[in-house]
N, C-alpha and C positions, 0 to 999 in steps of 0.2 A: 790164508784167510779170505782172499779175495775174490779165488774161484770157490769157494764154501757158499758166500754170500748171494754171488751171481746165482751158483746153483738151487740155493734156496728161493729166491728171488724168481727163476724160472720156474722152480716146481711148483710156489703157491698161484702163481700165473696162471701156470695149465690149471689147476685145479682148480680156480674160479672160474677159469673158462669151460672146463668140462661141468662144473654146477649150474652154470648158466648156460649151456647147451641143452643140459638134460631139463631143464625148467622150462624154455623154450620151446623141446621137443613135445612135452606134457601139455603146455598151454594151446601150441599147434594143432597135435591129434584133438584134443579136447572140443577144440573150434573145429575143426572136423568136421565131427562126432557132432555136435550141436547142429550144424548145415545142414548135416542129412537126418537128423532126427525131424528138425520144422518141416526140410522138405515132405520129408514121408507123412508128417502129419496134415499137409494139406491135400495129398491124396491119395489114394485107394491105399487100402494097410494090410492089401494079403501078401500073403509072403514071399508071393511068387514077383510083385510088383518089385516088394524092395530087392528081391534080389537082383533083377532085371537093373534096378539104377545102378548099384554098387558093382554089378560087373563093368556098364558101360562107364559108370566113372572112374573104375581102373583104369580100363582101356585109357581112357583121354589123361588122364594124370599121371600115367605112367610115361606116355608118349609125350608130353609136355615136363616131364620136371624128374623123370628116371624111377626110379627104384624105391619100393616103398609102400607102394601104393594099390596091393595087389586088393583082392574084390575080400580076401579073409581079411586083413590086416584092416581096410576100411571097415567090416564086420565088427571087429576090435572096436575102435573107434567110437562107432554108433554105441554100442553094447558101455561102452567107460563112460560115454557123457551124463548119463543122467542120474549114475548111484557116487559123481565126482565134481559134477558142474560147480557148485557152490566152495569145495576146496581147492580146484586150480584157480589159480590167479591169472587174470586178463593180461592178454600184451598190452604193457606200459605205453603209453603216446608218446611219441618222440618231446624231447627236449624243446625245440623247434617249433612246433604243436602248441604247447604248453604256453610259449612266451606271451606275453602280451600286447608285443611288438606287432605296429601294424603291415611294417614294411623292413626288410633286410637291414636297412640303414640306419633302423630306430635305435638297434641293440648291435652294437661293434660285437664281433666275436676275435676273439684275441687267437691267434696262431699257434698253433704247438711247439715249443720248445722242436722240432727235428726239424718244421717248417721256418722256424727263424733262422736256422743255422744252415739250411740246404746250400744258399748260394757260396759259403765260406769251405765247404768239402764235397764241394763235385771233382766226378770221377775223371772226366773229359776235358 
């Protein structure tokens, strides 16, 4: 019963983590896609232009942050934000963000349960 548990416990895990990756993933390209859409709208709109940005912003996106980010797939992109803009939902502001606190010290932030227990089971 106990590794049942655990195991179920791990699988809804990943699977909130893989729904909130892919929501992520969506909101990301999406913000993308919206960048280079205003950019292209404030200049020149032949084709040849935007193709020109999207290849060089491969290049530098690629080089800075890996795989992903080829000149088709930013094509993708642009092409998804404007018939989606209105049903992805925006990245959320951090928690943090949010508070009303003017200073770190307004609002305590309580520890985690693994951090109150760390000094009671170390390794060394």
């Amino acid at each position: 019963p106990l590794v049942k548990e655990i195991r179920e416990l791990v699988q809804r895990a990943r699977h909130a983590a893989s729904r909130n990756i892919n929501t992520l993933q969506v909101t990301t390209n999406s913000g993308i896609g919206r960048r280079i859409v205003e950019y292209e709208q404030q200049g020149s709109k032949r084709a040849e232009y935007g193709k020109r940005i999207l290849i060089e912003l491969s290049h530098r996106l690629t080089e800075e942050s890996g795989r992903g980010f080829s000149a088709t797939n930013l094509e993708y992109m642009r092409r998804f934000y404007p018939g989606y803009h209105e049903t992805v939902p925006q990245i959320p502001q951090t928690v943090s963000g949010k508070s009303p606190a003017k200073t770190p010290t307004e609002t305590p932030i309580s520890q985690t349960l693994c951090d109150q227990f760390k000094p009671q089971f170390t390794l060394t």
